[in-house]
C-alpha positions in Angstrom: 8.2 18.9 -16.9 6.9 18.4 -20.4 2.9 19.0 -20.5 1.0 15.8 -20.7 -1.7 15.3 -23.5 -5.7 16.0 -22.1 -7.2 12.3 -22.0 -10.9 12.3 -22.3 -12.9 13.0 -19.7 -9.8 15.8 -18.4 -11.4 18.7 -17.7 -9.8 22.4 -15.8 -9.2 21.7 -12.3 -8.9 25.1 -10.5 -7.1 24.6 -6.4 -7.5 27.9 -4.3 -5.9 28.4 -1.1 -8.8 30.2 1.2 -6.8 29.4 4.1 -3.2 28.0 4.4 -2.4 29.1 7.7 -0.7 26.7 10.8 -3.1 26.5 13.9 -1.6 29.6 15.1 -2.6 31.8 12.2 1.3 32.2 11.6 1.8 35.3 9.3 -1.9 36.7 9.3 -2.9 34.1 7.5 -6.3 31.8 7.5 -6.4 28.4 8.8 -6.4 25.6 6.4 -9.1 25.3 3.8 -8.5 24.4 0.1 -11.2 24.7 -2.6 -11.3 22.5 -5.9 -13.3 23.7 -8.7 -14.1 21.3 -12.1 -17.1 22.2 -13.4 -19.5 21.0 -10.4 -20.4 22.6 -6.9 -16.9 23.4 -5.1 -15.4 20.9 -2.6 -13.3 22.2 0.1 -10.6 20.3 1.6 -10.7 21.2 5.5 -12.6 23.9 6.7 -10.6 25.2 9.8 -11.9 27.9 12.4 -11.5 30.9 9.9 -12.4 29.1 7.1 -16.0 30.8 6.7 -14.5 34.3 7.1 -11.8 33.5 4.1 -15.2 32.2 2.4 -17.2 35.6 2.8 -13.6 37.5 1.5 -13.6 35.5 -1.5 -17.1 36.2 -2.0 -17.8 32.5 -2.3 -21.3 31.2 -0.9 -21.2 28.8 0.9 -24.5 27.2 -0.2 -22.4 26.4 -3.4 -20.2 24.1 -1.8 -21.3 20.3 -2.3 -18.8 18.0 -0.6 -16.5 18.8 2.7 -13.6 16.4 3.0 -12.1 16.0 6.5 -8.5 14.9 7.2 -8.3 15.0 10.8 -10.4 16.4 13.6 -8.4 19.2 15.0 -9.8 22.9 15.2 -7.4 24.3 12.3 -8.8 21.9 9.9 -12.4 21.7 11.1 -13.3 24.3 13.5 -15.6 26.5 10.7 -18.1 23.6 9.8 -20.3 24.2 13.4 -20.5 28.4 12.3 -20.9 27.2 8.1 -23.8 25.2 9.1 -25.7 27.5 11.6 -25.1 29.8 8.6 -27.2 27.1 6.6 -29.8 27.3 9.2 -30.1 30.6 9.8 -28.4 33.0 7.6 -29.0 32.0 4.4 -30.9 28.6 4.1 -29.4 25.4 2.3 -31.5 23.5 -0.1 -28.9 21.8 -1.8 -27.5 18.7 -0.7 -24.0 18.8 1.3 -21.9 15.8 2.0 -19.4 15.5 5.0 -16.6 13.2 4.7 -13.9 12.8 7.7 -12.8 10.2 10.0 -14.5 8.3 12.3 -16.3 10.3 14.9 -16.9 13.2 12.7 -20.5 13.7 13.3 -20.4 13.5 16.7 -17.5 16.0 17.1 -19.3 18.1 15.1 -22.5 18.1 17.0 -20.5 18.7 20.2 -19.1 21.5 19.0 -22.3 22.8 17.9 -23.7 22.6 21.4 -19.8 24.1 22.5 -20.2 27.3 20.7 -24.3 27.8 21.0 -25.7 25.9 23.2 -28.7 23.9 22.1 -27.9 24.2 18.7 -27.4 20.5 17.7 -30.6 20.0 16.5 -29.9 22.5 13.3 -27.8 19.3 12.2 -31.0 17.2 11.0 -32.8 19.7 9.6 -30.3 20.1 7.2 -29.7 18.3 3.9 -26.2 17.1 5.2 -25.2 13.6 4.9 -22.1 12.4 7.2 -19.5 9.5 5.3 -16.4 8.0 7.3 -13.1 7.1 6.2 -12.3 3.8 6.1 -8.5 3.6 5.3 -7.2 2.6 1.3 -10.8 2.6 1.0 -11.9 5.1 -2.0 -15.4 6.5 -1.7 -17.2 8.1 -5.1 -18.5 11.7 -3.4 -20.5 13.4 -6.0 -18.8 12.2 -8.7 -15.1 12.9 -6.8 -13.4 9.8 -5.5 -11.4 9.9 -2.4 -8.9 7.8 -0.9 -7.8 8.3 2.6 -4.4 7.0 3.7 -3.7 7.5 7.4 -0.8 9.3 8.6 1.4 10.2 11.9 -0.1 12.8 13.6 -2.4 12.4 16.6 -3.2 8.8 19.1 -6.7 10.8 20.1 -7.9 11.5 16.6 -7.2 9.1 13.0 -5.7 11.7 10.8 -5.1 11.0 6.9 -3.6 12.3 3.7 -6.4 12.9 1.2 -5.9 11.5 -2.5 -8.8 13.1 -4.6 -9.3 12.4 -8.3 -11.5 15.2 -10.0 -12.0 16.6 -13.4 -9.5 13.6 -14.5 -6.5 14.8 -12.0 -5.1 13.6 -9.2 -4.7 16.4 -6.0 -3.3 15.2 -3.2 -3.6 16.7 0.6 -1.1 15.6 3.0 -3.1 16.7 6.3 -1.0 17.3 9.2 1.7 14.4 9.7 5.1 13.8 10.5 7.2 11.7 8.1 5.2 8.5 6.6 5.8 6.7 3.6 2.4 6.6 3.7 3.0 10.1 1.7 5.0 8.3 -1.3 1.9 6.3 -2.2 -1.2 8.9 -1.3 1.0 11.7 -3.4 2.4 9.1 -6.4 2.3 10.8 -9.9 -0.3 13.3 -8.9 -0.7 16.2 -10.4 -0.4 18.4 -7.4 0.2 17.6 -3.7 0.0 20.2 -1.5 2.1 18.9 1.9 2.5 20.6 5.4 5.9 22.1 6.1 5.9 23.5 9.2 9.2 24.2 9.9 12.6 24.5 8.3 15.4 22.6 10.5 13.8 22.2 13.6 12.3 18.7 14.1 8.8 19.5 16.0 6.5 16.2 16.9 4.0 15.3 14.9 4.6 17.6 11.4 7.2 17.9 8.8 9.9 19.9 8.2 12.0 20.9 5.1 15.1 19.1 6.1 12.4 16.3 6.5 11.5 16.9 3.3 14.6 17.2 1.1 15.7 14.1 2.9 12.8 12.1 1.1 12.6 14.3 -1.8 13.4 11.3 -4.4 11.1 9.8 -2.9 8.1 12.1 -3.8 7.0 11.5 -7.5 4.3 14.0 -7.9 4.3 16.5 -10.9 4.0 19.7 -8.8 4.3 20.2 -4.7 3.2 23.2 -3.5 4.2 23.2 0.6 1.1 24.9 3.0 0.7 25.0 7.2 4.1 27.2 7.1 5.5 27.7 10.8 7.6 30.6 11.4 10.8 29.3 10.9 9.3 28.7 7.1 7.8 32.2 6.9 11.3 34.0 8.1 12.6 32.9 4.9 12.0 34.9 1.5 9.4 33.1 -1.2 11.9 31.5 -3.2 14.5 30.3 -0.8 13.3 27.1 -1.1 13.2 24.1 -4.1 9.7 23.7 -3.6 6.9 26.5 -4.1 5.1 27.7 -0.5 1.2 28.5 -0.6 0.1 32.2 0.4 -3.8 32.6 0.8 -5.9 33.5 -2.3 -3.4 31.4 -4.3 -5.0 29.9 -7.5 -3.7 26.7 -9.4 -5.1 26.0 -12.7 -4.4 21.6 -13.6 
């Protein structure tokens, strides 16, 4: 696809994979976490369970990171914050601001997590400069100068899950979340830049995600510029990079928009 003229206001988008892993860790790899770089403090997309270890491999801190954006509550997409934050507290002290975006409930999961995994240790949460936001769906939210629109998606009946339209830096990246087939996806991922969209498996039809038959059924259907497929199964990871139409993440990935 031709390269479209900068507009004003474009400025160099940088996407990394920390983690692009399914819940199981398939392939040694983290759980999901994606980091989006433009010229402010660093937004991650998710933060699952081994999101703070791909952090300290990266030799990122996390005291850089300004705004956390939530698609669903499960473990592999959350799990790191209760450990990032007692790393806040305790480890190396936050005076910068951070915002928390997710869906409803995500404050109170967290703090019950917290008091999961170290007991007593809720109380951390107000000491720190963390503000919590809550999707509300279609409805875009301006996060430190990023604006978000969640659009919810088939996934879980215990926990609202959503695909995460962001606009930064003048582009348009686009997180599917976990989700079975929605055409929820055609409009969240329309024209944008890059969309990075679970694929767990190839053929197989498992509840609850997507597949690449799934996929390439729909594929018409999918007007972004660039798709870049992540939470690969193994039934995706026994195939060579390149079998497929699509390109797959791998952790430590870098895209430059």
């Amino acid at each position: 696809m031709r390269a479209r003229p900068r507009l004003e206001g474009m400025s160099t988008v940088v996407v990394e994979f920390l983690g692009c892993g399914d819940a199981f860790g398939s392939g040694g790899r983290f759980h999901t976490c994606l980091m989006l770089e433009a010229g402010g403090p660093p937004v991650l997309v998710d933060c699952g369970a081994s999101a703070v270890t791909a952090l300290q491999q990266r030799r990122i801190d996390p005291r850089h990171v300004g705004v956390i954006v939530l698609s669903h509550l499960h473990g592999d997409h959350f799990g790191a914050l209760p450990f990032l934050l007692l790393d806040a507290a305790y480890n190396r002290p936050r005076t910068t601001p951070l915002v928390i975006a997710g869906p409803a409930g995500t404050e109170a999961r967290l703090l019950d997590a917290l008091d999961v995994l170290f007991s007593g240790s809720r109380g951390i949460v107000a000491q720190l400069p963390v503000r919590f936001l809550e999707w509300q769906p279609y409805r875009e939210v301006d996060l430190e100068g990023i604006q978000v629109t969640p659009f919810p998606v088939r996934h879980s009946t215990s926990t609202p899950c959503f695909a995460l339209r962001i606009a930064i830096g003048g582009r348009i990246v686009t997180c599917s979340g976990d989700t079975e087939w929605t055409d929820e996806l055609i409009e969240a991922s329309r024209e944008a830049d890059l969309f990075v969209c679970e694929c767990f498996s190839r053929e197989t039809s498992v509840p609850s995600h997507l597949s690449l038959a799934t996929l390439r059924a729909n594929a018409d259907r999918l007007l972004a510029r660039r798709i870049v497929l992540t939470h690969l199964g193994p039934e995706m990871l026994g195939e060579p990079a390149g079998a497929d139409e699509w390109e797959r993440a791998r952790d430590g990935l870098v895209i430059t928009l």
